[in-house]
C-alpha positions in Angstrom: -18.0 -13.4 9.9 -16.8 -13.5 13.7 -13.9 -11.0 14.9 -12.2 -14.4 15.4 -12.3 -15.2 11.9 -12.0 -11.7 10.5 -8.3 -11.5 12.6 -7.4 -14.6 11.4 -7.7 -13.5 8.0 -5.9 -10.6 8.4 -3.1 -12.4 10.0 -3.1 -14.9 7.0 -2.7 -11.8 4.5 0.3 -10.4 6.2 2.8 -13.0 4.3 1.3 -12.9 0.8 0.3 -8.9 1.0 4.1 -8.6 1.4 5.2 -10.3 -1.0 2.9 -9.5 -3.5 4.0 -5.5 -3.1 7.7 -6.7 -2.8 7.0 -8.6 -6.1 5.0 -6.0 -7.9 7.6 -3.1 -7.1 10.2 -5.1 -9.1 8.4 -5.7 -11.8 8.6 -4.4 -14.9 5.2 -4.3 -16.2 4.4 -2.2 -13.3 4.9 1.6 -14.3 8.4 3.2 -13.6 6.9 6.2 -11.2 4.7 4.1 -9.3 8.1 1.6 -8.4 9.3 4.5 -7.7 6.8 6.0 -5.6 6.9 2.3 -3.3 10.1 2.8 -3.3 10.3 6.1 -1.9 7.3 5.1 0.8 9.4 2.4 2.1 12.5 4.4 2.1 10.8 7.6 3.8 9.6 5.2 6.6 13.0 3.7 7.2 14.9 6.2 7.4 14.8 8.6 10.2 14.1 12.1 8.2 10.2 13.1 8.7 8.1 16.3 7.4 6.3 15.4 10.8 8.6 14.2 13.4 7.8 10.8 15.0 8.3 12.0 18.3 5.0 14.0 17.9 2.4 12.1 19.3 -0.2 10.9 16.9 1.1 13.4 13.9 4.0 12.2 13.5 3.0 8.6 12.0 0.3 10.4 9.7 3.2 11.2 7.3 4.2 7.9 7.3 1.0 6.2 6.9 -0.3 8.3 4.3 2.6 8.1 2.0 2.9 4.2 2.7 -1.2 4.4 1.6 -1.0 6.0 -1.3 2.1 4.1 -2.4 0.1 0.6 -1.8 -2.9 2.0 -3.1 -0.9 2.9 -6.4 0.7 0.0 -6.5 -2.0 -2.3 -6.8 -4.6 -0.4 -9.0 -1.4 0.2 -11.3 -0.4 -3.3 -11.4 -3.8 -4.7 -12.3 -5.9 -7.5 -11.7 -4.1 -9.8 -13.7 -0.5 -8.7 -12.3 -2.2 -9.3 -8.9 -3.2 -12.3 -9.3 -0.3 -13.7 -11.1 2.0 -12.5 -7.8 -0.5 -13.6 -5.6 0.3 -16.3 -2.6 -2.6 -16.8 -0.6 -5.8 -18.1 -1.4 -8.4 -16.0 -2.5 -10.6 -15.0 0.6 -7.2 -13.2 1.9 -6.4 -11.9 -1.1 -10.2 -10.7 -1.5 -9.6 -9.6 2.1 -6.2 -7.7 1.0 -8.5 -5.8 -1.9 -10.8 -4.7 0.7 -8.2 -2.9 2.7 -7.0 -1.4 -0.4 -10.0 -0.1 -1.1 -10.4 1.3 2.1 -7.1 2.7 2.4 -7.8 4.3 -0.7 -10.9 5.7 0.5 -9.1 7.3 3.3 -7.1 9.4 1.0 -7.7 13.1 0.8 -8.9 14.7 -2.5 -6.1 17.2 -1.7 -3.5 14.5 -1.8 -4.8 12.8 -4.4 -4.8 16.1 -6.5 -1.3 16.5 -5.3 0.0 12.7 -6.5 -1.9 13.3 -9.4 0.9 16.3 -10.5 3.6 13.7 -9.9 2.3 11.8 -12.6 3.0 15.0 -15.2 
Protein backbone atom coordinates (compact mmCIF):
# COMPACT_ATOMS: atom_id res chain seq x y z
CA UNK A 1 0.00 0.00 0.00
CA UNK A 2 1.47 3.59 -0.94
CA UNK A 3 1.66 6.37 1.89
CA UNK A 4 -0.81 7.99 -0.52
CA UNK A 5 -3.25 5.40 -0.06
CA UNK A 6 -2.46 4.58 3.51
CA UNK A 7 -3.42 8.63 4.32
CA UNK A 8 -6.32 8.45 2.40
CA UNK A 9 -7.57 5.81 4.34
CA UNK A 10 -7.00 7.28 7.37
CA UNK A 11 -8.65 10.46 6.37
CA UNK A 12 -11.72 8.26 5.23
CA UNK A 13 -11.94 6.71 8.87
CA UNK A 14 -12.00 10.03 10.65
CA UNK A 15 -16.06 10.46 9.96
CA UNK A 16 -17.21 6.87 10.73
CA UNK A 17 -14.46 6.31 13.76
CA UNK A 18 -16.43 9.16 15.27
CA UNK A 19 -19.43 8.27 15.01
CA UNK A 20 -19.12 4.83 15.73
CA UNK A 21 -17.49 5.83 19.45
CA UNK A 22 -20.22 8.65 19.66
CA UNK A 23 -22.72 5.86 18.91
CA UNK A 24 -21.29 3.10 21.06
CA UNK A 25 -20.91 5.46 24.15
CA UNK A 26 -24.76 5.88 24.06
CA UNK A 27 -25.62 2.66 23.86
CA UNK A 28 -26.90 0.59 26.12
CA UNK A 29 -25.53 -2.74 25.40
CA UNK A 30 -22.26 -1.23 25.97
CA UNK A 31 -21.23 -1.66 29.74
CA UNK A 32 -22.20 1.28 32.12
CA UNK A 33 -18.32 1.92 33.39
CA UNK A 34 -16.82 1.77 30.09
CA UNK A 35 -19.70 4.84 28.86
CA UNK A 36 -18.52 6.18 31.62
CA UNK A 37 -14.95 5.91 31.21
CA UNK A 38 -15.53 7.64 27.35
CA UNK A 39 -17.29 9.90 28.89
CA UNK A 40 -14.90 11.02 31.35
CA UNK A 41 -11.91 10.84 28.45
CA UNK A 42 -13.75 13.27 26.48
CA UNK A 43 -14.61 15.42 29.30
CA UNK A 44 -10.96 15.40 30.85
CA UNK A 45 -9.76 16.58 27.35
CA UNK A 46 -12.27 19.45 27.11
CA UNK A 47 -12.05 20.87 29.97
CA UNK A 48 -9.04 22.80 30.99
CA UNK A 49 -8.16 20.85 34.45
CA UNK A 50 -4.88 18.47 33.67
CA UNK A 51 -2.77 16.02 36.18
CA UNK A 52 -0.04 17.22 33.59
CA UNK A 53 -0.50 20.79 32.48
CA UNK A 54 -0.76 21.41 28.68
CA UNK A 55 1.54 24.12 28.82
CA UNK A 56 4.33 21.50 29.47
CA UNK A 57 5.84 20.69 26.39
CA UNK A 58 5.39 17.20 25.18
CA UNK A 59 4.07 15.85 28.89
CA UNK A 60 1.46 17.62 29.03
CA UNK A 61 -0.63 15.90 26.04
CA UNK A 62 0.51 12.36 27.36
CA UNK A 63 -2.31 12.66 30.01
CA UNK A 64 -4.69 13.36 27.52
CA UNK A 65 -3.76 10.92 24.99
CA UNK A 66 -3.48 8.05 27.29
CA UNK A 67 -6.68 8.44 28.91
CA UNK A 68 -8.44 9.20 25.37
CA UNK A 69 -6.43 5.55 24.43
CA UNK A 70 -7.53 3.61 26.88
CA UNK A 71 -11.14 4.96 26.82
CA UNK A 72 -11.25 4.06 22.83
CA UNK A 73 -9.48 0.94 23.34
CA UNK A 74 -12.23 -0.03 26.01
CA UNK A 75 -14.75 1.08 24.18
CA UNK A 76 -14.41 -1.03 21.21
CA UNK A 77 -13.18 -4.38 22.74
CA UNK A 78 -16.24 -3.89 25.19
CA UNK A 79 -18.70 -3.21 22.54
CA UNK A 80 -17.78 -6.20 20.40
CA UNK A 81 -17.58 -7.12 17.01
CA UNK A 82 -21.09 -7.31 16.33
CA UNK A 83 -21.95 -3.87 18.17
CA UNK A 84 -19.09 -2.63 15.88
CA UNK A 85 -20.19 -3.53 13.02
CA UNK A 86 -23.75 -2.81 13.45
CA UNK A 87 -22.58 1.11 14.27
CA UNK A 88 -20.30 1.01 11.66
CA UNK A 89 -20.38 3.75 8.56
CA UNK A 90 -17.65 3.19 6.38
CA UNK A 91 -16.74 0.36 4.30
CA UNK A 92 -14.72 -2.20 5.60
CA UNK A 93 -11.03 -1.53 4.59
CA UNK A 94 -11.43 1.74 6.99
CA UNK A 95 -13.12 0.16 9.40
CA UNK A 96 -10.38 -2.79 9.21
CA UNK A 97 -8.00 0.14 9.11
CA UNK A 98 -9.80 1.72 12.41
CA UNK A 99 -9.22 -1.91 14.17
CA UNK A 100 -5.65 -1.74 13.40
CA UNK A 101 -5.17 1.57 15.23
CA UNK A 102 -7.04 0.16 18.02
CA UNK A 103 -4.87 -2.48 18.27
CA UNK A 104 -2.08 -0.47 18.23
CA UNK A 105 -3.15 2.07 20.56
CA UNK A 106 -3.83 -0.66 22.75
CA UNK A 107 -0.53 -1.99 22.40
CA UNK A 108 0.90 1.21 23.52
CA UNK A 109 -0.70 0.98 26.86
CA UNK A 110 1.45 0.35 29.84
CA UNK A 111 1.00 -2.85 31.89
CA UNK A 112 0.98 -0.40 34.84
CA UNK A 113 -2.00 1.38 33.51
CA UNK A 114 -3.61 -1.33 32.46
CA UNK A 115 -3.24 -2.87 36.00
CA UNK A 116 -4.52 0.40 37.26
CA UNK A 117 -7.97 0.43 34.84
CA UNK A 118 -8.24 -2.98 35.66
CA UNK A 119 -9.11 -1.82 39.63
CA UNK A 120 -11.71 0.52 38.16
CA UNK A 121 -13.52 -2.36 36.99
CA UNK A 122 -13.90 -3.74 40.94
Amino acid sequence: MTDRKIWRTALDAVLPSGKLLYRLAMDARVPGRTRMLALAALAYTVLPIDLIPDTIPVLGKIDDFGLVAIAVVRLVRDAGPELVGEHWDGDAATLEAFLGAVDILDSLIPNGIRRLAALVDR
